[in-house]
RODO-2510 file (C-alpha; in nm, 4 decimals, decimal comma):
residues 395
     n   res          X          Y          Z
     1     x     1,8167    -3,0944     1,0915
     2     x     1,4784    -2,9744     0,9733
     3     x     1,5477    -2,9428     0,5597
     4     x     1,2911    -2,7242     0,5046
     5     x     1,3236    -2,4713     0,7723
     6     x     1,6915    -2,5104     0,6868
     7     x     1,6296    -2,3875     0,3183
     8     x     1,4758    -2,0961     0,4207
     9     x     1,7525    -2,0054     0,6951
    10     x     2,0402    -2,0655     0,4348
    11     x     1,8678    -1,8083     0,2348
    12     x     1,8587    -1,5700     0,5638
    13     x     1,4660    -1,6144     0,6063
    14     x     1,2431    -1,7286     0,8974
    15     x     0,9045    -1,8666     0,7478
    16     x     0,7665    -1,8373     1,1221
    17     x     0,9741    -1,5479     1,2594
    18     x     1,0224    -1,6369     1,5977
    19     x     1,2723    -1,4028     1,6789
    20     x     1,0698    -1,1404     1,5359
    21     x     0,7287    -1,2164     1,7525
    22     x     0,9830    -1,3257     2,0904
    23     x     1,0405    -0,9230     2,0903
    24     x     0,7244    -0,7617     1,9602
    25     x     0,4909    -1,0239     2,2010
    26     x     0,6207    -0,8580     2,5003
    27     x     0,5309    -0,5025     2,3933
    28     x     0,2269    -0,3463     2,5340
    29     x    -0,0378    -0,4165     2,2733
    30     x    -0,2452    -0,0844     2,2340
    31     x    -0,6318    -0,0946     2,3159
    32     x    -0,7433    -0,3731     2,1715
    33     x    -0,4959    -0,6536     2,1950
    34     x    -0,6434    -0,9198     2,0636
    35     x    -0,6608    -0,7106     1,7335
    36     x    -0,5074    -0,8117     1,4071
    37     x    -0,3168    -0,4561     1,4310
    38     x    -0,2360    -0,2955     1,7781
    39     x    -0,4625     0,0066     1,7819
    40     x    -0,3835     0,3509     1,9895
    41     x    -0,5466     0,5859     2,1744
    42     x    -0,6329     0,9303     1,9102
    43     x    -0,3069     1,0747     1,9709
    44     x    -0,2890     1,2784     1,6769
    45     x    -0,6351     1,4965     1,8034
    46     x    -0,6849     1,3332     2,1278
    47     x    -1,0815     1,2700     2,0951
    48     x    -1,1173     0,9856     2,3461
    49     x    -1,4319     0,7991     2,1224
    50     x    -1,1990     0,7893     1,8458
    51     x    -0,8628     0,5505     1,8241
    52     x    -0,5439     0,5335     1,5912
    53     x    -0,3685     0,2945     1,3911
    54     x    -0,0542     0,3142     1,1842
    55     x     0,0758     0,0295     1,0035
    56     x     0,4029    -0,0798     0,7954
    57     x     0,4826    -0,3222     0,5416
    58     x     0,6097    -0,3522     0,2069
    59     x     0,6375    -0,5623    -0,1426
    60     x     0,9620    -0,7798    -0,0033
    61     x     1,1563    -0,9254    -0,2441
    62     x     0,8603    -0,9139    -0,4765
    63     x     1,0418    -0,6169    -0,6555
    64     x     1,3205    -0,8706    -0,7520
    65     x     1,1141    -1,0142    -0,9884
    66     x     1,0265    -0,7368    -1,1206
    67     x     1,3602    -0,6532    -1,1934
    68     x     1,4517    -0,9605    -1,3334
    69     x     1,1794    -0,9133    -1,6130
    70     x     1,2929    -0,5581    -1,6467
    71     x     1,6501    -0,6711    -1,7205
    72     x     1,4981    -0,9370    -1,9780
    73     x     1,3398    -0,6821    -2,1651
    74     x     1,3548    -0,3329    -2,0715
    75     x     1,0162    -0,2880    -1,9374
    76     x     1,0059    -0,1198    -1,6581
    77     x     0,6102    -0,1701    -1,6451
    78     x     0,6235    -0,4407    -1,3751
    79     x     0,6752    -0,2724    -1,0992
    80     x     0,3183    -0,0756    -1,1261
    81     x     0,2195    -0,4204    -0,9981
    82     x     0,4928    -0,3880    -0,7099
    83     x     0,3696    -0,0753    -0,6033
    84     x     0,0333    -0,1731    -0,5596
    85     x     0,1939    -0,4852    -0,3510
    86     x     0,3150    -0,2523    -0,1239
    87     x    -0,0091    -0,0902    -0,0628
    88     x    -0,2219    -0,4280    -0,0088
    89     x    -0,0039    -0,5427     0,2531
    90     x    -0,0406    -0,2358     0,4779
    91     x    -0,4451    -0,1926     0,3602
    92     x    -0,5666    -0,5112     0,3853
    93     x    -0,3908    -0,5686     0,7564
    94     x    -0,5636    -0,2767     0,8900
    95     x    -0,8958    -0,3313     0,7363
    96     x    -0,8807    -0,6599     0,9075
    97     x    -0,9271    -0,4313     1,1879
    98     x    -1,2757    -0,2302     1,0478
    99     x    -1,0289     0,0920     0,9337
   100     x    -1,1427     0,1449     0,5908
   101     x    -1,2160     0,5089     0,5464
   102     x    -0,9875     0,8379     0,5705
   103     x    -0,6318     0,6250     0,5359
   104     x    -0,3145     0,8116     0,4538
   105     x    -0,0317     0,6141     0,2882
   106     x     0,3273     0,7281     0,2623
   107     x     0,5680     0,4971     0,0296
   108     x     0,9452     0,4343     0,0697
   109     x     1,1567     0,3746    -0,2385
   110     x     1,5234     0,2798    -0,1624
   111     x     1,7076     0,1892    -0,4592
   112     x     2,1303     0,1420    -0,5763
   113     x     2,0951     0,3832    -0,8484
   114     x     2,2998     0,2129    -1,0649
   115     x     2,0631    -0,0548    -1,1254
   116     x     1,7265     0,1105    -1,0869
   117     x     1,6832     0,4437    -1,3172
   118     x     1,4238     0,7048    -1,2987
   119     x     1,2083     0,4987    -1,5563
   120     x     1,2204     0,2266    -1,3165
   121     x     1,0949     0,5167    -1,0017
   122     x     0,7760     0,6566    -1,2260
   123     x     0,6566     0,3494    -1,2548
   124     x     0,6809     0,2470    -0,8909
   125     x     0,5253     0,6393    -0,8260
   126     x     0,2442     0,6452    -1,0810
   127     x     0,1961     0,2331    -0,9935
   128     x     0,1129     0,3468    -0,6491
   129     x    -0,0913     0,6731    -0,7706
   130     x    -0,3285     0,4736    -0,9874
   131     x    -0,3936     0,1925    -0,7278
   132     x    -0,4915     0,4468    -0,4437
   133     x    -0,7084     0,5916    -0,7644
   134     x    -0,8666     0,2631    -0,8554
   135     x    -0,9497     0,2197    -0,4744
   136     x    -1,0957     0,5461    -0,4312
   137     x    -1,3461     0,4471    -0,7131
   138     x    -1,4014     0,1221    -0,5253
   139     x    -1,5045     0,2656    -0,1876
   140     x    -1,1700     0,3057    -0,0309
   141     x    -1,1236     0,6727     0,0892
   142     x    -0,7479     0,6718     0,0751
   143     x    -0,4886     0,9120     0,0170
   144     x    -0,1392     0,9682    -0,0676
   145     x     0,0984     1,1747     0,2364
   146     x     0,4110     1,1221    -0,0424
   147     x     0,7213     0,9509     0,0703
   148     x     1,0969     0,9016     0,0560
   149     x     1,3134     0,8094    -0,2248
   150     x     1,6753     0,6900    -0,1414
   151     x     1,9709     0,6101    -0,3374
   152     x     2,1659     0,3336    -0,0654
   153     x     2,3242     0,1581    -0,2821
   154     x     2,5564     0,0158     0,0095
   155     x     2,2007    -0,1363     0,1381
   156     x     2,0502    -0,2923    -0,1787
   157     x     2,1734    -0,4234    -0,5255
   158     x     1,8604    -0,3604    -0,6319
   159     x     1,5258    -0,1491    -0,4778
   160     x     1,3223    -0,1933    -0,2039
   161     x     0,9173    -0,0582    -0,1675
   162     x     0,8057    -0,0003     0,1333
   163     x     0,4688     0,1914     0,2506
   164     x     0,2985     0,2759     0,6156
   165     x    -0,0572     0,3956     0,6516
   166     x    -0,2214     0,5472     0,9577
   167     x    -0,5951     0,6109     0,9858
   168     x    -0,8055     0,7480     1,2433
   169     x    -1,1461     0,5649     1,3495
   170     x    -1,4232     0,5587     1,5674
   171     x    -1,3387     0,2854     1,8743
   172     x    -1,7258     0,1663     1,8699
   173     x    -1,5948     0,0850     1,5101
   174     x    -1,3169    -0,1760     1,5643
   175     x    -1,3492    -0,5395     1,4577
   176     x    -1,1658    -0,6902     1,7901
   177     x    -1,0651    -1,0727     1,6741
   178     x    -1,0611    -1,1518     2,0432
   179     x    -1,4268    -1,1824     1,9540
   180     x    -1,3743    -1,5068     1,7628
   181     x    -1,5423    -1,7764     1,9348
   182     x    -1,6288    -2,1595     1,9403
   183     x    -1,9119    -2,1970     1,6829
   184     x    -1,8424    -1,9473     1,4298
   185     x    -1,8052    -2,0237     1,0648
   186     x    -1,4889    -1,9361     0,8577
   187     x    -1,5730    -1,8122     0,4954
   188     x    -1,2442    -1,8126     0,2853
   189     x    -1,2253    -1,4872     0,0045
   190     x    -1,0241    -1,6970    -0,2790
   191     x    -0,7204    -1,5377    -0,4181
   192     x    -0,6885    -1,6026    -0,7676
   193     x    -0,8883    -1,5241    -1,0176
   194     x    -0,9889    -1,1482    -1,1360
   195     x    -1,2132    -0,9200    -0,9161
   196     x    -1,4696    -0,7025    -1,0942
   197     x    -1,2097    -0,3712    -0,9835
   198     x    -0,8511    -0,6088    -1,1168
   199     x    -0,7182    -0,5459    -1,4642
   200     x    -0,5513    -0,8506    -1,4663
   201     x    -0,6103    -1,2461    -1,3844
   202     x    -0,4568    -1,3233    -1,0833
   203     x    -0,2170    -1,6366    -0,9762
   204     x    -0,3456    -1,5789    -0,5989
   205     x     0,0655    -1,5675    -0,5125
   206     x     0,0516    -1,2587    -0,2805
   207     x     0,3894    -1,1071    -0,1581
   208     x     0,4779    -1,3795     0,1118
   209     x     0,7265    -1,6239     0,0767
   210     x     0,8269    -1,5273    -0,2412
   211     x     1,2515    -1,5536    -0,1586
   212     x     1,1631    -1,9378    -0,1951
   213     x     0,9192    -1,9020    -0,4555
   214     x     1,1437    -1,7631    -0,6560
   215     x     1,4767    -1,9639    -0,5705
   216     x     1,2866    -2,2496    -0,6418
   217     x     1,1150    -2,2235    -0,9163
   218     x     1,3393    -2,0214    -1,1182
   219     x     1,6667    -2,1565    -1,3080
   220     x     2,0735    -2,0880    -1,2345
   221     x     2,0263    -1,8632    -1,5502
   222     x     1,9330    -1,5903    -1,3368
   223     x     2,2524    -1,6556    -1,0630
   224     x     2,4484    -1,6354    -1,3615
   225     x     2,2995    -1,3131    -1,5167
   226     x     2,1944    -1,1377    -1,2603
   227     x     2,3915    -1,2233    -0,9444
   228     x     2,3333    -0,9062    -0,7829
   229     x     1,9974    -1,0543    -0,6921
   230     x     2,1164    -1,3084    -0,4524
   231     x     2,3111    -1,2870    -0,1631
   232     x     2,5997    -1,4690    -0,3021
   233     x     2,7078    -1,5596     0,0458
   234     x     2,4424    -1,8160     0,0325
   235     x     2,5604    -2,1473    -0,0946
   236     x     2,4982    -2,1817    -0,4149
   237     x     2,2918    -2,4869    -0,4051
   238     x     1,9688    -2,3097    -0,2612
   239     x     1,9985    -2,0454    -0,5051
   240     x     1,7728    -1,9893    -0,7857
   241     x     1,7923    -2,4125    -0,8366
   242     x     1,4365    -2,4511    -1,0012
   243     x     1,3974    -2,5301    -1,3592
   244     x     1,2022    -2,2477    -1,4860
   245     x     1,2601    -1,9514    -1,7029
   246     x     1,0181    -1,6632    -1,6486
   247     x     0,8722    -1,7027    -2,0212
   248     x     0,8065    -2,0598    -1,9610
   249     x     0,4433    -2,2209    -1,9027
   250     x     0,2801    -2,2569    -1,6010
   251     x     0,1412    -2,6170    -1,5568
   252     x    -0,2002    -2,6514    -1,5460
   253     x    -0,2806    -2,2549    -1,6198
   254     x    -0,2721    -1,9931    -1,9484
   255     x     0,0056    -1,8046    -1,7393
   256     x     0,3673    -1,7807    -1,7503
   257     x     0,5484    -1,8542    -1,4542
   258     x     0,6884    -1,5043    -1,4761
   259     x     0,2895    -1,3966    -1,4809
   260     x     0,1932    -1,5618    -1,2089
   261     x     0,4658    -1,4968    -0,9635
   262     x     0,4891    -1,1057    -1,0174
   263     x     0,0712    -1,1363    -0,9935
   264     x     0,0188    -0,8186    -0,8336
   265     x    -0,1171    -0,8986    -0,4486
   266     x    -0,4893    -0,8754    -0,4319
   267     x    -0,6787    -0,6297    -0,2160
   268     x    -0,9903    -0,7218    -0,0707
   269     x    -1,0669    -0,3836     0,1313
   270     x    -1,3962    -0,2975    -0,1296
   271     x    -1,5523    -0,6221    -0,0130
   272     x    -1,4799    -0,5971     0,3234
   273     x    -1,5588    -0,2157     0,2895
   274     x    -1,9564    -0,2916     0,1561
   275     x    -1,9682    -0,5783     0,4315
   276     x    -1,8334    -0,3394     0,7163
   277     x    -2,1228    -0,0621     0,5920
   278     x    -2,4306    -0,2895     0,5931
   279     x    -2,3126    -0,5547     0,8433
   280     x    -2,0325    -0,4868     1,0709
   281     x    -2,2011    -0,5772     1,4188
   282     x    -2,2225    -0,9515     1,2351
   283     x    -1,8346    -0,9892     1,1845
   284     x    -1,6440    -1,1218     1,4580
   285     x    -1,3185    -1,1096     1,3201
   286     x    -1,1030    -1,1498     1,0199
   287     x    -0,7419    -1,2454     0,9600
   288     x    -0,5101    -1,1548     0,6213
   289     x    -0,3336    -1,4808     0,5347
   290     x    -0,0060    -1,3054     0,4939
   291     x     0,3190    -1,3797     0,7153
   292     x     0,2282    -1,7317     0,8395
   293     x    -0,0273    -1,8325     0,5746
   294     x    -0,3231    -2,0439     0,6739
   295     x    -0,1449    -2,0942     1,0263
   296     x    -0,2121    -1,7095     1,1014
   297     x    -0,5175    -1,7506     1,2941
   298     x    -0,3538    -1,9088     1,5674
   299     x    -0,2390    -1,5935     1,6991
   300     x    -0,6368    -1,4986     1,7825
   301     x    -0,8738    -1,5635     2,0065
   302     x    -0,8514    -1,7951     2,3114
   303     x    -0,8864    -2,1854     2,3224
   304     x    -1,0115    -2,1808     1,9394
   305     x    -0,9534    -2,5017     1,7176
   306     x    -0,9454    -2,3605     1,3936
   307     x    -1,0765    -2,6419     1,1639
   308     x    -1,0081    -2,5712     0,8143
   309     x    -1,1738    -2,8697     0,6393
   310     x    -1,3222    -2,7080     0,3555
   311     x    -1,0392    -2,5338     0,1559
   312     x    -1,0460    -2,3741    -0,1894
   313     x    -0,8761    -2,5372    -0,4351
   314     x    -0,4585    -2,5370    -0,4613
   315     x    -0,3917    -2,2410    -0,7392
   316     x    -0,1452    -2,3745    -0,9816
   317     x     0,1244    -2,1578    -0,8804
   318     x     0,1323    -2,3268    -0,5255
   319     x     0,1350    -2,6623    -0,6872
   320     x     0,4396    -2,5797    -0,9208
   321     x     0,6599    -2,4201    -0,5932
   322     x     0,5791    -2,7090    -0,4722
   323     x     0,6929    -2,9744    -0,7193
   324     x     0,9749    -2,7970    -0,7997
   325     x     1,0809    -2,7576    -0,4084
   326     x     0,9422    -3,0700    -0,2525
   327     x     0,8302    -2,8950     0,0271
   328     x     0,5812    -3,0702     0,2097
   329     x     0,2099    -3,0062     0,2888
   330     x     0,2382    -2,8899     0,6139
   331     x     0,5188    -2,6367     0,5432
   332     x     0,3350    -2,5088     0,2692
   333     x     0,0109    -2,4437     0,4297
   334     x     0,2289    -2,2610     0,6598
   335     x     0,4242    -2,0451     0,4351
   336     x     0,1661    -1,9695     0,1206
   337     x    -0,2257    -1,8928     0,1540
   338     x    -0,3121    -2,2209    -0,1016
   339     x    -0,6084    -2,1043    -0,2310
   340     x    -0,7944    -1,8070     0,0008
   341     x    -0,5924    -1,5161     0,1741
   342     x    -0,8823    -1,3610     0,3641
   343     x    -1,0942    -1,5237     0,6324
   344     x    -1,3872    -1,3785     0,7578
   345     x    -1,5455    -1,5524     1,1235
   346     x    -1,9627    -1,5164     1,1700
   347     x    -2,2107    -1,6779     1,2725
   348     x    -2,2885    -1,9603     1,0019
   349     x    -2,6493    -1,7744     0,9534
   350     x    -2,4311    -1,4940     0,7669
   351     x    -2,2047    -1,6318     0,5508
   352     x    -2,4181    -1,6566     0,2732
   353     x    -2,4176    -1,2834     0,3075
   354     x    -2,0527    -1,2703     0,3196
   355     x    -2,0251    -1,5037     0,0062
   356     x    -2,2664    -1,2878    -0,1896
   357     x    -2,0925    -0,9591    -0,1715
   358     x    -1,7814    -1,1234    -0,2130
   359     x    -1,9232    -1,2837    -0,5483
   360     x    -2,0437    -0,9902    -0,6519
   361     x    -1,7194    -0,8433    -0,7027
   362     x    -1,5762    -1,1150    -0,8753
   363     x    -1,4415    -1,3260    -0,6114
   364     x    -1,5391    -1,6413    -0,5011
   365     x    -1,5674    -1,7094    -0,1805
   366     x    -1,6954    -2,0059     0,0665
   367     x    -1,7082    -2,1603     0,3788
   368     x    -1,4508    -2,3046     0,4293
   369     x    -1,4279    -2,4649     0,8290
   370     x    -1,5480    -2,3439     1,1560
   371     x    -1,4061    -2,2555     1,5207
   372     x    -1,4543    -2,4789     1,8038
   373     x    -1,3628    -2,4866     2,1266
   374     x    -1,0007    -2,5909     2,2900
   375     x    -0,9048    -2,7253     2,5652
   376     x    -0,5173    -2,6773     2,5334
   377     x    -0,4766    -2,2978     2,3745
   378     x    -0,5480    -2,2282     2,0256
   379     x    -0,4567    -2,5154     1,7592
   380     x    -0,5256    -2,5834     1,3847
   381     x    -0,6045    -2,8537     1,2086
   382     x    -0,6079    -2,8402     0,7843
   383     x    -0,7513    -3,1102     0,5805
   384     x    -0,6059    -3,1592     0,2912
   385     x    -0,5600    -3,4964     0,0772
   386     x    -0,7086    -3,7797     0,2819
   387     x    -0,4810    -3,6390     0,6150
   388     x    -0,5152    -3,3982     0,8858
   389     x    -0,2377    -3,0928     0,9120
   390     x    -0,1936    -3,0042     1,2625
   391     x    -0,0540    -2,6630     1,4235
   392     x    -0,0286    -2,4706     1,7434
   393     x     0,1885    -2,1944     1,8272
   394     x     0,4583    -2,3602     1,9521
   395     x     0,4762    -2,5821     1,6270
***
């Protein structure tokens, strides 16, 4: 038995999905299918020059947290930060894809009333209201369509936030990642830190992964308190069996752990917006570091040997879920971004360019490996302490 995969299926979670991507990879894959999104035909005004995406994902259990620091003090103010988690997941997946202008979003709230009040929905509302604001000043011509608010509380103990955007863009406009070749460079956007458009520091934790995150690091307090936030089904051994409280330190940071696990998901769609304005003929492809984490690439291009042998430094946050889990290397490479949650793939005669605009809002960014060529499908290899981390799909 494989301990750590078995962790995440006794909490009913696949870190690599396979059931998910057995039934979606046999789907027709729109126009572009090597795309990081699959990308229509315009069906909504049938212009043949122009195509159409539409894209869902949500906060996950991301909005538990938040409710466990609600509960601890009555602040409903947290889940601004899950609304605006919501909205990065679907954004920066389709700007991965060049759509970054004209984008309609439409949220999903379901909630067991009992548990999640009408203080608790104005902040997920206005949360999302001011982000799509704060991205509109940054470049990001987005809009809200509204949404859906259910009370189900047969579904959830708690509340779920969902969103889906759909956009409509010129095809000449697509970045098609079945464009990433041998001989590119990779140049890694970091994500922790604070962007020049983020009001607050940021732990670089994203919304993946964070069912074990947050089992893990946090104590049997929470079990005991608030038990309508596990599935008490699961045995009790993999659930919340870290040693943290929320209020507690995190090592080697100013943050609390509670801080740097509800750390609001990081967009990086105004510095891929200014790069896809001036330069987007020079990007062959990018891929969001979500579901999969530095392993995502695998799933583009053909023959590629991703070698990642440059990487960011480990955010403390990573280090701690670590510790506390003893999950190893590869696994959390895997699971967690570890440092950078955008890559962008160019010739190595642009990346400086990439790196600039990237610094100039705030975010470091580097090179970080390079693509070469495969003789066996794609495969991965991640250096990381004196070793070599290798993937493929079928690993």
């Amino acid at each position: 038995m494989n301990i750590e995969k078995d962790r995440y299926s006794m909490r009913g979670v696949s870190s690599s999905k396979e059931e998910v991507h057995a039934v979606v990879d046999g789907l027709e894959k729109g126009l572009f299918p090597g795309a990081f999104c699959k990308i229509n035909p315009d069906f909504l005004t049938g212009d043949p020059n122009k195509c159409c995406v539409i894209h869902s994902d949500g906060s996950g259990t991301k909005s538990t947290l938040a409710y466990l620091h609600y509960k601890e003090t009555g602040d409903p103010s947290a889940f601004r930060k899950t609304a605006q988690d919501s909205v990065v997941m679907n954004i920066d997946d389709i700007i991965c894809i060049g759509a970054s202008e004209n984008i309609l979003l439409s949220s999903t709230i379901n909630r067991n009333a009992r548990n999640i009040p009408g203080e608790v929905l104005a902040e997920l509302i206005s949360g999302t209201e001011s982000f799509l604001d704060d991205l509109r000043k940054n470049g990001i011509s987005i809009f809200s369509g509204g949404g859906e608010t259910a009370d189900v509380g047969d579904l959830t103990q708690t509340v779920t936030v969902d969103s889906c955007a759909v956009a409509v863009f010129d095809k000449e406009k697509v970045v098609d990642n079945d464009k990433i070749e041998a001989g590119l460079a990779i140049v890694g956007l970091e994500s922790s830190g604070k962007a020049t458009y983020e009001h607050f520091y940021n732990s670089g934790i994203g919304s993946n992964g964070l069912t074990s995150a947050r089992h893990d690091l946090l104590s049997k307090y929470y079990l005991n308190n608030y038990p309508e936030t596990a599935d008490t089904n699961t045995d009790p051994q993999y659930l919340y069996c870290g040693p943290y409280l929320l209020t507690d330190p995190l090592p080697e940071s100013d943050m609390t752990i509670g801080e740097a696990i509800m750390s609001p998901t990081r967009s990086y769609a105004p510095v891929i917006q200014k790069l896809l304005k001036n330069h987007r003929n020079k990007i062959y492809g990018m891929v969001h570091c979500s579901g999969g984490g530095q392993s995502k690439c695998l799933r583009f291009g053909k023959n590629i040997h991703f070698i990642k042998d440059a990487l960011m430094p480990i955010p403390p946050i990573f280090k701690a879920i670590q510790k506390a889990s003893k999950t190893s290397d590869e696994e959390m490479f895997r699971v967690y971004n570890m440092g950078h949650r955008l890559e962008l793939y160019c010739k190595e005669d642009f990346a400086q360019t990439v790196i600039e605009c990237s610094e100039s809002f705030g975010i470091n960014a580097k090179v970080i490996g390079r693509t070469e060529k495969s003789n066996g499908g794609n495969r991965l290899s991640i250096h990381h302490n004196d070793s070599v981390l290798t993937y493929s799909l079928n690993t």
